[in-house]
C-alpha positions as CSV (number, residue, x, y, z in Angstrom):
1,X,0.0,0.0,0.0
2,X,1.1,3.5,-1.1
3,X,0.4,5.8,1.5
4,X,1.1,9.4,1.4
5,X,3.2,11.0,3.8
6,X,1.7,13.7,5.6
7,X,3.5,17.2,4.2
8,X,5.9,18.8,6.8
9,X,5.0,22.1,5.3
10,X,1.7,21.8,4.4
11,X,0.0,24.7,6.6
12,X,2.3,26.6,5.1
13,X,1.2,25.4,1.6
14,X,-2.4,25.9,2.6
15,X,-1.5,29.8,3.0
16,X,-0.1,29.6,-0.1
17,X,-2.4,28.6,-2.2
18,X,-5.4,30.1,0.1
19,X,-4.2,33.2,-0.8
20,X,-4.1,32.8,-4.5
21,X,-7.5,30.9,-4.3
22,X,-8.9,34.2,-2.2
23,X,-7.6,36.7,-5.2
24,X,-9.9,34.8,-7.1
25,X,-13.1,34.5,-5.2
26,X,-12.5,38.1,-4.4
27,X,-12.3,38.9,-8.2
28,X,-15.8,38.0,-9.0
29,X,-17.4,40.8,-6.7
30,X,-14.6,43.6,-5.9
31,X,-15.3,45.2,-9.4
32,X,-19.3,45.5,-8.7
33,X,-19.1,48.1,-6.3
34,X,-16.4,49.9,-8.9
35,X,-18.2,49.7,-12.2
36,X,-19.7,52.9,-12.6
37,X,-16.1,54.6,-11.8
38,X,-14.8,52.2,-13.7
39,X,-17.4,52.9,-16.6
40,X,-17.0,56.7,-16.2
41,X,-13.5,56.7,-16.9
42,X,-13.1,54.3,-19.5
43,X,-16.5,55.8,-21.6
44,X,-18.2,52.2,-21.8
45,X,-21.5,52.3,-23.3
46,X,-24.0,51.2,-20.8
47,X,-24.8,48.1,-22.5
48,X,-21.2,46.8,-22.5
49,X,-20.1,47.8,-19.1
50,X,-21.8,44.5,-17.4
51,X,-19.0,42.6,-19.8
52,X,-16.4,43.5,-16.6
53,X,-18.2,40.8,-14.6
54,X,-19.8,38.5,-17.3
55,X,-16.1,37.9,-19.2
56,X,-14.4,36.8,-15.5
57,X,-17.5,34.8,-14.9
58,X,-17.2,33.2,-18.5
59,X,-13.9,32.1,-18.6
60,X,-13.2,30.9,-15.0
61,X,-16.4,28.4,-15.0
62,X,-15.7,27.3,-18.6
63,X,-12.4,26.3,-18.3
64,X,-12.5,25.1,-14.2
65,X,-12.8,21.5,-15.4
66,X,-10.3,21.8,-18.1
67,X,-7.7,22.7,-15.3
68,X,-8.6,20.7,-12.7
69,X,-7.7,17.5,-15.1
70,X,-4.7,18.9,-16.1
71,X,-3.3,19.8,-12.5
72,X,-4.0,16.0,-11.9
73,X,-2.2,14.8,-15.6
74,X,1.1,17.6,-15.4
75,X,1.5,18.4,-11.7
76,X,-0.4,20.3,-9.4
77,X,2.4,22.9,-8.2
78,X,3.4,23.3,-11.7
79,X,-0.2,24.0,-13.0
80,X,-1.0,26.4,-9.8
81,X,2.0,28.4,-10.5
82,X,1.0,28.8,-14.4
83,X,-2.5,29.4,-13.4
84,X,-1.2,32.3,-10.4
85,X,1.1,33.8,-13.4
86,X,-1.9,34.2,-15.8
87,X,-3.6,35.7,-13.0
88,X,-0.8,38.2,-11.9
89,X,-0.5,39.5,-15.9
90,X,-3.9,40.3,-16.4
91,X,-4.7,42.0,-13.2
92,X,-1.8,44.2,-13.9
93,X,-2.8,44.8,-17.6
94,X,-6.7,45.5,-16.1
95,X,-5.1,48.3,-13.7
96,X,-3.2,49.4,-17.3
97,X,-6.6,49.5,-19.1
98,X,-7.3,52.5,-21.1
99,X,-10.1,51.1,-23.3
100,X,-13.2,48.9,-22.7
101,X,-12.1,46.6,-25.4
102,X,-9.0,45.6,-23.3
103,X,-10.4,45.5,-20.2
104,X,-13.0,43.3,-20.9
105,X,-10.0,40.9,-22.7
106,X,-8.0,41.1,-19.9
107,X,-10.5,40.2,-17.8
108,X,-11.5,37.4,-19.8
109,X,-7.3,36.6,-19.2
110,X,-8.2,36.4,-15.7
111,X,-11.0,34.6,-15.5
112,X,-8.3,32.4,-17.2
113,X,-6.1,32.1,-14.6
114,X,-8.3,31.7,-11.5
115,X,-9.9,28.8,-13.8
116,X,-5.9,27.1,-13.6
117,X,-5.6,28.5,-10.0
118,X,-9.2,27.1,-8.0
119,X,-8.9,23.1,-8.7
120,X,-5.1,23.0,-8.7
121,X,-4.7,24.6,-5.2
122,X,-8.1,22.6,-3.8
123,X,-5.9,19.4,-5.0
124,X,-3.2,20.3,-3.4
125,X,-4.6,21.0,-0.2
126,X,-6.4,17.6,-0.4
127,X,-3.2,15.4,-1.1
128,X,-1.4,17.3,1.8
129,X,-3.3,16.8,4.5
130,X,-3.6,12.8,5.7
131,X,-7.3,11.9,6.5
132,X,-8.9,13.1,9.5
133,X,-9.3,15.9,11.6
134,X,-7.0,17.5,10.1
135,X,-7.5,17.7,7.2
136,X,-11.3,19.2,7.8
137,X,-9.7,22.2,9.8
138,X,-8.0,22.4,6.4
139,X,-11.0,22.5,4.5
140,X,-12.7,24.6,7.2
141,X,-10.0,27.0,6.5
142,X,-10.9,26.5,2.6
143,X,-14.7,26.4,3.6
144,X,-14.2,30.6,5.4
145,X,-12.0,31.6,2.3
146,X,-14.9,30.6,0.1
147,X,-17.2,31.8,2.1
148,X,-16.4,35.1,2.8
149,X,-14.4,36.0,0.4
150,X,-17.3,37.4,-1.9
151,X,-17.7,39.9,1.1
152,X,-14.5,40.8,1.3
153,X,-14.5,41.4,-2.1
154,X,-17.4,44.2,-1.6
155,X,-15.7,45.8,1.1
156,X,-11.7,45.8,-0.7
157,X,-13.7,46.9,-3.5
158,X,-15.0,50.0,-1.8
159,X,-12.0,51.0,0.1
160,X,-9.6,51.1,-3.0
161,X,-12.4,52.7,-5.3
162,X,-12.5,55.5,-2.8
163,X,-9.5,56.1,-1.0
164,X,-6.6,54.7,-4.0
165,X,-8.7,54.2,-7.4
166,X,-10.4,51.8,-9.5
167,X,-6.9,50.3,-11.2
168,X,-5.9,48.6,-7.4
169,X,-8.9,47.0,-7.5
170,X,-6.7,44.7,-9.6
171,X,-3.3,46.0,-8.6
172,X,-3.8,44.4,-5.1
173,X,-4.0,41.2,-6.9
174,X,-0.3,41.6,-7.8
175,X,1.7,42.0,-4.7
176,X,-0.3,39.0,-2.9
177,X,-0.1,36.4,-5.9
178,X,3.8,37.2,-6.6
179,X,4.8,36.1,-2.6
180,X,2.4,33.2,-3.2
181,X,4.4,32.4,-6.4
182,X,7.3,33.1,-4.5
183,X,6.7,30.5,-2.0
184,X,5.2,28.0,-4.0
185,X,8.4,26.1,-4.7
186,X,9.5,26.3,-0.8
187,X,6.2,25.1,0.6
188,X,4.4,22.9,-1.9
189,X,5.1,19.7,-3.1
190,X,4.8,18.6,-6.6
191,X,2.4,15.5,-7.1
192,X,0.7,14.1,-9.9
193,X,-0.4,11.0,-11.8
194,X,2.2,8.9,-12.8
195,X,1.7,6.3,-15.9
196,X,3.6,5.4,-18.4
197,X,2.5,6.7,-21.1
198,X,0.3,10.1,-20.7
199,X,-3.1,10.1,-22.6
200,X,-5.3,13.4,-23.3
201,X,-8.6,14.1,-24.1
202,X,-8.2,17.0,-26.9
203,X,-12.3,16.2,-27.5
204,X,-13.4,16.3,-24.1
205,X,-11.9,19.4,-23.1
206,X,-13.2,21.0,-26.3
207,X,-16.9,19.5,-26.2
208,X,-17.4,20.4,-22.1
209,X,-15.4,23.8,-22.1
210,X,-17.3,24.7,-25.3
211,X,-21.1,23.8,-23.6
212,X,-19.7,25.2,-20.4
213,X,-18.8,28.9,-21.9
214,X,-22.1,28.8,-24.3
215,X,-24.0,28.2,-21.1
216,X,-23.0,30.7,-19.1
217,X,-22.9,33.2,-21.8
218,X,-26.7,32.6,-22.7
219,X,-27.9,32.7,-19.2
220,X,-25.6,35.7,-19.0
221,X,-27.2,37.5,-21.3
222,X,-30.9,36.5,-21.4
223,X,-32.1,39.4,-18.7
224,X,-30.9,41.6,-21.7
225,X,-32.2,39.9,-25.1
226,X,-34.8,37.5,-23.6
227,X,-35.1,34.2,-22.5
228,X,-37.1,33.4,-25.1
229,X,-35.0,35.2,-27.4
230,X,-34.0,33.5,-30.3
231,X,-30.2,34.2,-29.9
232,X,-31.2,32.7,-25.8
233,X,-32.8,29.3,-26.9
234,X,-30.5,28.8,-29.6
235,X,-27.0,29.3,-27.2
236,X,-29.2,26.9,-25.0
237,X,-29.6,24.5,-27.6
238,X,-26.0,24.4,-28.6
239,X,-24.6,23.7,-25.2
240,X,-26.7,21.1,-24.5
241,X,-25.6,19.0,-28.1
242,X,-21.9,20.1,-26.8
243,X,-22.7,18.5,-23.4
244,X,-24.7,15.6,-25.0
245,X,-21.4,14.6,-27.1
246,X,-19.0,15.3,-24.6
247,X,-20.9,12.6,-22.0
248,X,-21.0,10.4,-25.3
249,X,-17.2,11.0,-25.7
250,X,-16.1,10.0,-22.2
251,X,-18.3,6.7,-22.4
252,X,-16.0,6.0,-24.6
253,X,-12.2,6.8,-24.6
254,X,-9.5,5.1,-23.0
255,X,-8.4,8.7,-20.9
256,X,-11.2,10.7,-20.5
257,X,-11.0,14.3,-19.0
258,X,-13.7,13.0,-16.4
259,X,-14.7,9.5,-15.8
260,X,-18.3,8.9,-15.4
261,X,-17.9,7.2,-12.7
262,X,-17.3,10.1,-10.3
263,X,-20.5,10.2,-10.6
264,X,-21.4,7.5,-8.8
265,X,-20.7,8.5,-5.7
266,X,-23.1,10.0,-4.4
267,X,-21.1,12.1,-2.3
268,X,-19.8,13.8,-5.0
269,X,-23.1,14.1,-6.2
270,X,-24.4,15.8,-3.6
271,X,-21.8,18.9,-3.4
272,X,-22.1,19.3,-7.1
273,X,-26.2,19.5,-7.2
274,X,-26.3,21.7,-3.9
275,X,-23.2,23.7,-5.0
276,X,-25.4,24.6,-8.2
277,X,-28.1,26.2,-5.5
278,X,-25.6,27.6,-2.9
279,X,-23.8,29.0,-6.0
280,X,-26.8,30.4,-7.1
281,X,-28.7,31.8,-3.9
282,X,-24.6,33.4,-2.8
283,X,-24.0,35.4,-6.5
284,X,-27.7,36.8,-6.7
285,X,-27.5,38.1,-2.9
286,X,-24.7,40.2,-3.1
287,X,-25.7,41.6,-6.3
288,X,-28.9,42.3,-5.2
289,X,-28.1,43.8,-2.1
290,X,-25.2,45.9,-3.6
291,X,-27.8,47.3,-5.4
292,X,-30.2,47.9,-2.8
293,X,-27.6,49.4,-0.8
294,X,-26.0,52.0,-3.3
295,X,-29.7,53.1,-5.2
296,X,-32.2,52.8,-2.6
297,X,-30.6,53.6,0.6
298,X,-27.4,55.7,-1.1
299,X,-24.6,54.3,0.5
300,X,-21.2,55.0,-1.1
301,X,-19.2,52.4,-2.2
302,X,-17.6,52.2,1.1
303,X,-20.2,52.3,3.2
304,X,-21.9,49.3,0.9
305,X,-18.4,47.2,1.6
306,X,-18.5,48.3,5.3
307,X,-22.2,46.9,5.5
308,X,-20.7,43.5,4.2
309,X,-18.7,42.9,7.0
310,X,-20.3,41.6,9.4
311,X,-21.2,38.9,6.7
312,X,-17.5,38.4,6.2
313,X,-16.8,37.5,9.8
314,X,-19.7,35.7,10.6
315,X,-18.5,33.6,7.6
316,X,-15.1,32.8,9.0
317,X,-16.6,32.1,12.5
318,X,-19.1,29.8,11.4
319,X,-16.9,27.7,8.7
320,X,-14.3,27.0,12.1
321,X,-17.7,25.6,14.1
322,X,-18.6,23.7,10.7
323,X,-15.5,21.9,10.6
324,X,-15.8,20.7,14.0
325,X,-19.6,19.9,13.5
326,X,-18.8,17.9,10.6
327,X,-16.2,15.8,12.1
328,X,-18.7,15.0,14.8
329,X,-21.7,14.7,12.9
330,X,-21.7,14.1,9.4
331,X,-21.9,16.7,6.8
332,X,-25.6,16.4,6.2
333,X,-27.5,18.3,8.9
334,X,-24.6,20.9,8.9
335,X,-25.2,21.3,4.9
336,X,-29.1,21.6,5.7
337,X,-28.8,24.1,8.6
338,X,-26.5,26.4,6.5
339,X,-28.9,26.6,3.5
340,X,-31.9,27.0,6.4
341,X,-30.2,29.8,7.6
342,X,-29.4,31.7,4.1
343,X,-33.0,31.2,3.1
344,X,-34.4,32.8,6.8
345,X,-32.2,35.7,5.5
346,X,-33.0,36.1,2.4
347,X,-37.0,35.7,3.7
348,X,-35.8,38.8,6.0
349,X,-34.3,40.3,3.3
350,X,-37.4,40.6,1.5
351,X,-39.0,42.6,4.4
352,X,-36.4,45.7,3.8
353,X,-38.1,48.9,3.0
354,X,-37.0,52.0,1.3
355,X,-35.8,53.7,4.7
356,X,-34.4,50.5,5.9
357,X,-32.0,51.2,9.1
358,X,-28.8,49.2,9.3
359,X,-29.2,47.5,12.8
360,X,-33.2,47.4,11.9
361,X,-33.4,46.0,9.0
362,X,-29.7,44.7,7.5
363,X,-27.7,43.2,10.6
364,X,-29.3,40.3,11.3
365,X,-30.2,38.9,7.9
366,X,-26.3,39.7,7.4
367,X,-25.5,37.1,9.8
368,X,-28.0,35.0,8.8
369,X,-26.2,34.7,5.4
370,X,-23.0,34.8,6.4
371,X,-23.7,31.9,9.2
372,X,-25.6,30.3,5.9
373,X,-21.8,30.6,3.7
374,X,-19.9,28.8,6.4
375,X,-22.2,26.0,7.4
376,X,-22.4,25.3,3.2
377,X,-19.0,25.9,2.0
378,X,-17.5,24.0,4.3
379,X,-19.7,20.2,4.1
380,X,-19.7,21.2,0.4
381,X,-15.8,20.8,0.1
382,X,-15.4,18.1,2.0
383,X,-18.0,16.0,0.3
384,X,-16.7,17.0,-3.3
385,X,-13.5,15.0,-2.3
386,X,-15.3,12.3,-0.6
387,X,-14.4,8.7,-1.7
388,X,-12.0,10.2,-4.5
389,X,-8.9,8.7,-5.7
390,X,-5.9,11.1,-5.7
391,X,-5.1,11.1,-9.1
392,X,-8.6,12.6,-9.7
393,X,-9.0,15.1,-6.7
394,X,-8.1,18.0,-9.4
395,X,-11.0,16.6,-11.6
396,X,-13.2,16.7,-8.4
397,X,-12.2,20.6,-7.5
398,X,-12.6,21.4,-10.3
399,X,-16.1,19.8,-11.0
400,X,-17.0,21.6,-7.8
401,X,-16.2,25.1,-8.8
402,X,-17.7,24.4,-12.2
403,X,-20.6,24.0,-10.7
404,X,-20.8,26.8,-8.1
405,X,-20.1,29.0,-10.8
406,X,-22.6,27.8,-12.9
407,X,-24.9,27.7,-10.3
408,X,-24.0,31.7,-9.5
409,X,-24.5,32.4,-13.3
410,X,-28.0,30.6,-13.9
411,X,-29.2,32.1,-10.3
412,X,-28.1,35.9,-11.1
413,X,-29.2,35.8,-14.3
414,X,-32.9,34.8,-13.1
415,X,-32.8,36.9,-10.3
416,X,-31.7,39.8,-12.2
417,X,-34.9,39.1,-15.0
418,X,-37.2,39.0,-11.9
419,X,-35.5,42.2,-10.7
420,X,-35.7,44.3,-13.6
421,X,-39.5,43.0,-14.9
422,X,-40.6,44.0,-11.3
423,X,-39.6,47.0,-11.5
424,X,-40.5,47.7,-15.2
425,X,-44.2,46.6,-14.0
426,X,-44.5,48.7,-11.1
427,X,-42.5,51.6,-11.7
428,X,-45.4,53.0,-14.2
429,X,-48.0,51.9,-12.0
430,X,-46.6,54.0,-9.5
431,X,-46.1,57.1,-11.7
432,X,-49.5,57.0,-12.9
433,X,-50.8,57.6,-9.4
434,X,-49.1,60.4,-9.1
435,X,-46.2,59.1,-7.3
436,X,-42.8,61.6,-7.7
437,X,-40.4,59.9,-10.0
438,X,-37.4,60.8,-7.2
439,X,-39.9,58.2,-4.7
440,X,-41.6,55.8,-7.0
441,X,-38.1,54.4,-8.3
442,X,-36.6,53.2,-5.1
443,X,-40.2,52.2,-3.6
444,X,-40.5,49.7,-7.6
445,X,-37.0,48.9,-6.8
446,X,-37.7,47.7,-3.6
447,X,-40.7,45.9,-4.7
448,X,-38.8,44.2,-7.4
449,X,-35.7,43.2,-4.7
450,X,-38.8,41.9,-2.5
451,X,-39.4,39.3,-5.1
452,X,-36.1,38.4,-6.2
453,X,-35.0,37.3,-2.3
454,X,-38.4,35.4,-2.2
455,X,-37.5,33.2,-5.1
456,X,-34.2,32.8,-4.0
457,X,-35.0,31.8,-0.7
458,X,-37.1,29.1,-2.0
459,X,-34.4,28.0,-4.5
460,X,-33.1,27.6,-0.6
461,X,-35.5,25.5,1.1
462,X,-35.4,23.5,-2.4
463,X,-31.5,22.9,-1.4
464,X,-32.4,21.4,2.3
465,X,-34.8,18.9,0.8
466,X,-32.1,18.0,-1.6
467,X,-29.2,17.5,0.9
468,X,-31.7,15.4,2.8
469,X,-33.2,13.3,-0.3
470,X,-29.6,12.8,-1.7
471,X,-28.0,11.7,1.3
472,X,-30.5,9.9,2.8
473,X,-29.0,6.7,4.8
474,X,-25.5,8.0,4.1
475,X,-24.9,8.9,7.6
476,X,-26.2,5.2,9.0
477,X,-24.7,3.2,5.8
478,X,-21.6,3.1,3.9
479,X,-21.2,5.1,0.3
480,X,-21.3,2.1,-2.1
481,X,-17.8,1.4,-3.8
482,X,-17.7,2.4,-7.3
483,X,-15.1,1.1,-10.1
484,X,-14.3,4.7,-9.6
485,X,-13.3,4.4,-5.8
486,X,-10.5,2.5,-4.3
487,X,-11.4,-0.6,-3.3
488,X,-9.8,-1.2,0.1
489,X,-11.8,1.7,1.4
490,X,-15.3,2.4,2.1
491,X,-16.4,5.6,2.3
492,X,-18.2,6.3,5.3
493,X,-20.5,8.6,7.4
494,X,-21.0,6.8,10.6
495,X,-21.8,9.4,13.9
496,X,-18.2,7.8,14.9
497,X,-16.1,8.6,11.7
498,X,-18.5,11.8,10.7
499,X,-16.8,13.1,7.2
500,X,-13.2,12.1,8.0
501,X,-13.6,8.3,7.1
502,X,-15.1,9.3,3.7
503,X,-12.3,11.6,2.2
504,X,-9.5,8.7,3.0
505,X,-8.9,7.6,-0.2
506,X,-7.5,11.0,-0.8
507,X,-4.2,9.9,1.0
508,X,-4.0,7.3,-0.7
509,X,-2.3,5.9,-4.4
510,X,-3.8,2.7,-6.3
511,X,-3.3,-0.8,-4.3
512,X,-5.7,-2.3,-6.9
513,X,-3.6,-4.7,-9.2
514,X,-4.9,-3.6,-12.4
515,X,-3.7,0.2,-11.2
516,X,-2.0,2.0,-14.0
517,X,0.0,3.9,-11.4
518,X,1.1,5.4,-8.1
519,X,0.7,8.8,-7.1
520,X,4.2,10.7,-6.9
């Protein structure tokens, strides 16, 4: 049996590559609270200025599984450190940006990058850390960075905006990912698969990154054109046929960029299906309440990142007391009580009127969300590496973050359509009555943000009955072993073992005799 060594340095690694990871969680909301600066100094037409979030969001969920498969096939340090040096190039050349055009390029650069950077260092904290305890604080650590770091993001955002200038929005990204590249060689290990003779799936990559990209474009863009557009349903369309051949692809080539089998675990399952509607309810909330914040109740872009941080903490807090409740318990009711507590938020959230007061109104469905982040994030990651082999925990990260990110794109792209038709129906309404434009705005708005949190908290609710339906039994039974799994190891969820006995396979290469290799 090939056991891994536990890594001397591997704390050290895990602030490594935690950084890097933060950058780009941070990077998906820090520009919100810039982009009218941003799109008052650049000249961007209204229509185009959206394209600073929607290229990021493009790039890193189509090409996540891409480079989680090839952190597992060429080495996870040396993938990382490619994917942190795309990352530290176009946040300099975005801070550079003197044009829409190239802005919206190098942020599509970027998206790039955080794409190579998410799965890599996710696989590298999992083959660091031997099974156990331990390695669930290390996850729990991953879990708050997740968590909170689209709240950070809203509050970095504001400060530099004000106080420095739009450009370190993306300048701060350099200083932190060049230390982390830095230290990389000093601190992390190199591992990967090791066969003798290294097969890729050219096909694969193309068919899922291709459906992946289309998908998130369409949904993107349907508040805009339509969902029943014609340019909507037929982007649809065409990433479903790309995701129809890629599944026929992978049925049947010898390498394929990502066995079917993963999916039998249910497991794995689980954190990719509830990622899509933790994903989903996490992107729409901010955006929505950035909104609320800045053009309803006129708070500046500080003050609006300010608000957020009482989210952030609570976040960090309550991913630490996740950890521990999953090593005792099981991820399940952990998982359920996080998504409980995001949807009483959002419910409260709904409630907020046009003179809403901050310790009224704000603070405690704040806390609600961020206790909601922590208790999700954290069960979420440990079950997406649950019952994995090592050589595909890079194909598992990144099938998480594909996922999330998806999830984030389809849910703030429906709550953004509920948003703006809202508004568009009772904003006239309004005005015809005689309401003053200068009060009938904020008092639509707030009618159409009323709405949008309902949804979304039932999308919420929907993602308790889920966690419960899909792992129903798990916490009583063992995971059945798939061709996928290692065979001398059950994954388990038993009150004794909680998470820690299903994520040991992690730790461990192919014993089976048939194995085409070790891990190095």
């Amino acid at each position: 049996m090939n056991q891994a060594l536990a890594d001397p340095n591997r704390w050290k690694a895990l602030g490594v590559v935690g950084a890097a990871f933060l950058m780009t969680v941070l990077d998906i909301s820090i520009v919100n609270v810039a982009l009218p600066t941003i799109g008052a100094d650049l000249n961007f037409s209204p229509e185009n200025l959206q394209w600073v979030v929607t290229a990021y969001a493009i790039t890193f969920g189509g090409f996540l599984l891409l480079g989680g498969r090839a952190a597992d096939l060429l080495g996870r340090r040396l993938v990382f450190a490619v994917g942190a040096l795309v990352f530290i190039l176009a946040s300099l050349a975005c801070g550079f940006a003197q044009s829409e055009g190239f802005l919206i390029g190098m942020r599509a650069v970027q998206g790039a990058g955080a794409a190579i950077i998410a799965p890599a260092a996710l696989s590298i904290v999992s083959t660091a850390f031997p099974e156990g305890a331990e390695r669930n604080k290390a996850l729990g650590v991953w879990g708050a960075l997740g968590g909170s770091g689209a709240a950070i993001g809203v509050i970095l955002g504001g400060f530099l905006t004000k106080y420095i200038g739009w450009q370190w929005i993306f300048w701060v990204n350099v200083p932190i990912g060049a230390i982390a590249l830095m230290l990389t060689p000093l601190w992390v290990r190199e591992s990967k698969v090791e066969v003798d003779k290294r097969r890729y799936d050219p096909m694969g990559a193309f068919t899922v990154t291709g459906s992946i990209v289309l998908l998130v474009y369409a949904i993107s863009k349907a508040p805009d054109v339509g969902w029943t557009s014609a340019r909507t349903i037929g982007l649809l369309i065409a990433s479903a046929a790309l995701l129809g051949l890629f599944v026929l692809i992978e049925s049947r080539v010898t390498a394929p960029l990502m066995p079917l089998q993963i999916w039998r675990l249910r497991t794995v399952t689980t954190a990719n299906v509830v990622g899509v509607v933790v994903g989903a309810v996490m992107f729409s909330t901010f955006f929505l309440l950035t909104i609320y914040l800045q053009d309803v109740l006129g708070y500046s872009s500080l003050q609006t990142g300010m608000a957020m941080l009482a989210t952030a903490l609570m976040a960090v807090i309550s991913a630490g007391i996740a950890e521990t409740l999953v090593t005792r318990t099981g991820p399940k009711y952990v998982m359920a009580t996080g998504l409980l507590a995001m949807a009483f938020g959002l419910v409260y959230f709904s409630q907020s009127p046009v003179d809403a007061t901050y310790v009224k109104h704000l603070l405690v469905p704040l806390l609600l969300i961020g206790l909601g982040t922590g208790f999700s994030f954290v069960p979420i990651s440990i079950l997406a590496l649950a019952g994995v082999r090592e050589s595909d925990t890079g194909l598992a990260s990144g099938l998480m973050n594909t996922t999330q990110q998806v999830g984030g794109a389809v849910g703030l792209a429906v709550a953004a359509t509920i948003f703006s038709t809202r508004l568009a129906h009772e904003l006239p309404k309004l005005l015809q009555q005689g309401v003053p434009q200068e009060i009938a705005t904020p008092q639509a708005m707030v009618s159409g943000f009323s709405l949008a949190y309902w949804v979304l908290a039932i999308i919420a609710f929907v993602g308790v009955g889920l966690t419960f339906a899909l792992l129903h039994g798990v916490s009583a039974a063992h995971e059945p072993v798939s061709e996928h799994v290692e065979t001398h190891v059950v994954s388990s969820f038993s009150p004794n073992r909680a998470a820690t006995g299903a994520i040991s396979t992690l730790i461990f290469g192919d014993t089976s005799s048939d194995a085409p290799a070790a891990e190095s």
